[in-house]
N, C-alpha and C positions, 0 to 999 in steps of 0.2 A: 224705829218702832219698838214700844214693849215688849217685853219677853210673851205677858200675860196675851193681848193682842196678838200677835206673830201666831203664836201656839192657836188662838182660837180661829182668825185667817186661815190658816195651814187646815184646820180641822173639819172646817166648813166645807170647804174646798173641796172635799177628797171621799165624804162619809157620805153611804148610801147606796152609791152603783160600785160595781167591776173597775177594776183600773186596768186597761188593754193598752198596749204600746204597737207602736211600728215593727214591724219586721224589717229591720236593715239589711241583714244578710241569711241566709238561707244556711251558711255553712258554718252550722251549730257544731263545736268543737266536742266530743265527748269526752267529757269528764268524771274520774269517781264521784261517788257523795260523801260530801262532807259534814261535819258535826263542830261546833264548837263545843268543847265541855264544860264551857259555862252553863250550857241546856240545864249540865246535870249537878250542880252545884251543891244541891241541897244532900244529896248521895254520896259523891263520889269520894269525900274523906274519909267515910265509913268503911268503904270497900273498894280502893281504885282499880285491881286487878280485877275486880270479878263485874263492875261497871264499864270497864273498857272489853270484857270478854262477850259480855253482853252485848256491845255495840256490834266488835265484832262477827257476833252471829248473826245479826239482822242485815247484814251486808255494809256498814258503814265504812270505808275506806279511807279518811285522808281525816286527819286529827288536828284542829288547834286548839293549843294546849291555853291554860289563864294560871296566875298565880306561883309565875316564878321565883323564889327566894333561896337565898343561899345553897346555893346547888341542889335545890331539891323543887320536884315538883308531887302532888297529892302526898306530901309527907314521907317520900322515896328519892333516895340519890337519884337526880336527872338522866343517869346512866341507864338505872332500872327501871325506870319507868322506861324509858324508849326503846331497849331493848326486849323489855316485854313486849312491845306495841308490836314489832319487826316480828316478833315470833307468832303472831295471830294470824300476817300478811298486812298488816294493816299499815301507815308510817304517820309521824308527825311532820304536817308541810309547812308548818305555822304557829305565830305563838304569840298571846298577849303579853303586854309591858306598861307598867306606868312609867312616868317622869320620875316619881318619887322625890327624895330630899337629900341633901349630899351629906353625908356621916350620918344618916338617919335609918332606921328601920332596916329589912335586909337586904345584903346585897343582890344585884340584878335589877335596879329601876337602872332610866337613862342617867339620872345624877346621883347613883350610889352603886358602884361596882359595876358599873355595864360591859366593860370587856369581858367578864367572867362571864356573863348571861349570853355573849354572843359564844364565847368559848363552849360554853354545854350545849349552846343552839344547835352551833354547827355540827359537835358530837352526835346530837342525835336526828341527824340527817335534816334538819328545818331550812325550805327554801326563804322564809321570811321571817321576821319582828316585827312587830306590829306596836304601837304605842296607839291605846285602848279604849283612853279616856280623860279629858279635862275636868278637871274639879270648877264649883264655881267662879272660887279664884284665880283659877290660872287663864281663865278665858271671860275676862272681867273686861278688857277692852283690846282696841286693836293693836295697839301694842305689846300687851301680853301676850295674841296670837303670833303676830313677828318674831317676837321674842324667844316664842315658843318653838318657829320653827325652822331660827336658826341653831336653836337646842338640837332640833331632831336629826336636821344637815348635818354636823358632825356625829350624831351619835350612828348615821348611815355611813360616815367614812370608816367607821370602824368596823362596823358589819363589812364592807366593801372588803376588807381587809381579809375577810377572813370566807368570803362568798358568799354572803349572806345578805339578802335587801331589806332595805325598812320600807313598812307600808305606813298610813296612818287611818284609822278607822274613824270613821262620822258617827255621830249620833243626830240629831236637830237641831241642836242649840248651834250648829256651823254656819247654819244660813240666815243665820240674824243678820242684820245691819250695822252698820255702825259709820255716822256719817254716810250714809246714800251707799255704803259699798260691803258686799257680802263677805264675810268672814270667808269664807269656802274659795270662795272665785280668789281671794287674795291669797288663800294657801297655796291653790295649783299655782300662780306663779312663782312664791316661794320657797315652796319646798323642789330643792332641784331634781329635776327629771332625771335626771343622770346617776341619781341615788337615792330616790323615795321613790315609790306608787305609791296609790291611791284603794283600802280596800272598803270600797262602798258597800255602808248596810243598805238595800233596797227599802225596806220598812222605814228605815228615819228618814229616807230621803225623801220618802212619798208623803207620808207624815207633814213632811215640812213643805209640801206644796211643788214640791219640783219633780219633774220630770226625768230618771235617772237616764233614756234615752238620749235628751238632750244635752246633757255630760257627757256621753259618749262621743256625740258628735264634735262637739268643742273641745275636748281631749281626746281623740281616740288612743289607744293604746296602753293610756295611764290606770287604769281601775280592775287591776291583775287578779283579783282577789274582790269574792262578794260575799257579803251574809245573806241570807236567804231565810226571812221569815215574814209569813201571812200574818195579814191583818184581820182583824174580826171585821164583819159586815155591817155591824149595829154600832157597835163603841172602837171607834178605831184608836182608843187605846189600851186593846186589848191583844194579842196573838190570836191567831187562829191554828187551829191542826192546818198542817200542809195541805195546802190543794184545794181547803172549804173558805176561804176566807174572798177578801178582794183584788188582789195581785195577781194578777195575770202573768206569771214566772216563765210559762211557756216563749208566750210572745217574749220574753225579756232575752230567754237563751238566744233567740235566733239574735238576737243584738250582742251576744258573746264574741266574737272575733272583733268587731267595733271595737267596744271595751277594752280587747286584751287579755282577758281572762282565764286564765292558769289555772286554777282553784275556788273552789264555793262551799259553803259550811252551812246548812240551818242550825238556826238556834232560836230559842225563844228567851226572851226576858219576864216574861210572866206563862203560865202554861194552866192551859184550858181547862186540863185534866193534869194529874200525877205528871211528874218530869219523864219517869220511864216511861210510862203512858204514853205520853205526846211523843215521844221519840217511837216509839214500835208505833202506832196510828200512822206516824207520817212516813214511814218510809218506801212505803209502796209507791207513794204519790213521786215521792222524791227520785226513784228508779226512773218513773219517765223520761226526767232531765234530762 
């Protein structure tokens, strides 16, 4: 199936009503709330300490960090920033990564310096790695995905090394086809269980037509780690503030122990309102979790 087709299938599918799930299990793990600070992207270079003080007043607890490069994250030795975070009460439990290019750009992707990115991971208390995002290229066919994710296998042996797991995070484009068989379903076999999870965005997975319940089931345990962001009700490709959109997040928690689920982050990739905005709006919603 076309990219174009898939996306508009996927789109039909989903716009219009509530999306409600099964209750699997009743014994909803409680968890802090999480924030990815990608939310705040457009801010946070400005002023990281006074955007992460911010957070930390609204009650946000558990942090994954984006844009790691040579020892430094928001423009600050990796040191400072995380031992800032520690001093709020807050921690980083997580943390984006690309693939990057080898002798290319700065260090910390998986093919340009990655032992050093787990080395400051671990320093600043990070239960996970995350690798973020496929470019078009890199997920051009199913071979590139293979490819891909025997890249990622070793780049977990090295984390493994040092206590640290690697996740890999979905966007849509996972659950394309290719010859009759889904990019997605061929990763959970490949990426080895014994050194990758799985941290499912809810939003792209719904997006893309699927059921993230039903993952649950067919994996239980693997999907450690969720992003957690609402869809608009009208244009489902839009965000919604927490709690107003179509994602039925409640019903989803109680499917948390299924899952496996450690950790959870809202974030938005577009925002309804102002970045800070949508993050002080959603957080009350998000305490219920």
């Amino acid at each position: 199936m076309k990219r174009r087709d898939f996306i508009q299938t996927s789109a039909l599918a989903i716009a219009g009503s509530a999306i409600v799930f099964p209750a699997l299990s009743a014994a909803t793990p409680k968890l802090p709330v999480g924030i990815q600070l990608y939310t705040l992207r457009d801010v946070i270079m400005k002023d990281p300490k006074g955007v992460v003080k911010m957070l930390a007043d609204l009650g946000y607890k558990d942090l994954e960090t984006y844009g790691y490069g040579d020892g430094k994250l928001f423009g600050m030795p990796s040191k400072e920033f995380s031992d800032y975070v520690k001093s709020l009460g807050m921690r980083i439990t997580s943390g984006h990564y690309g693939l990057g290019k080898a002798g290319v750009g700065p260090m910390g992707s998986i093919r340009n310096g990655w032992e050093s990115a787990v080395v400051d991971a671990k320093e600043a208390g990070q239960e996970y790695m995350v690798l973020a995002y496929l470019t078009k290229e890199e997920r051009a066919s199913m071979d590139s995905y293979k490819g891909i994710c025997d890249e990622v296998n070793k780049a977990a042996e090295v984390c493994k090394k040092y206590g640290v797991r690697m996740n890999y995070h979905n966007h849509d484009f996972e659950f394309e086809k290719f010859d009759g068989e889904v990019a997605y379903d061929m990763m959970l076999k490949r990426l080895d269980p014994k050194l990758v999870d799985m941290e499912l965005d809810l939003y792209w997975t719904i997006f893309a037509g699927v059921n993230p319940v039903d993952l649950f089931a067919k994996h239980p345990g693997r999907f450690v780690q969720w992003h957690v962001k609402d869809m608009d009700k009208t244009d489902n490709k839009k965000n919604a503030i927490s709690g107003t959109g179509s994602i039925d997040f409640k019903s989803l928690m109680k499917s948390a122990k299924q899952s496996g689920l450690k950790h959870w982050y809202m974030e938005y990739d577009n925002h309804p309102v102002s970045s800070t905005e949508s993050v002080k709006e959603s957080i009350g919603y998000l305490k219920t979790l």
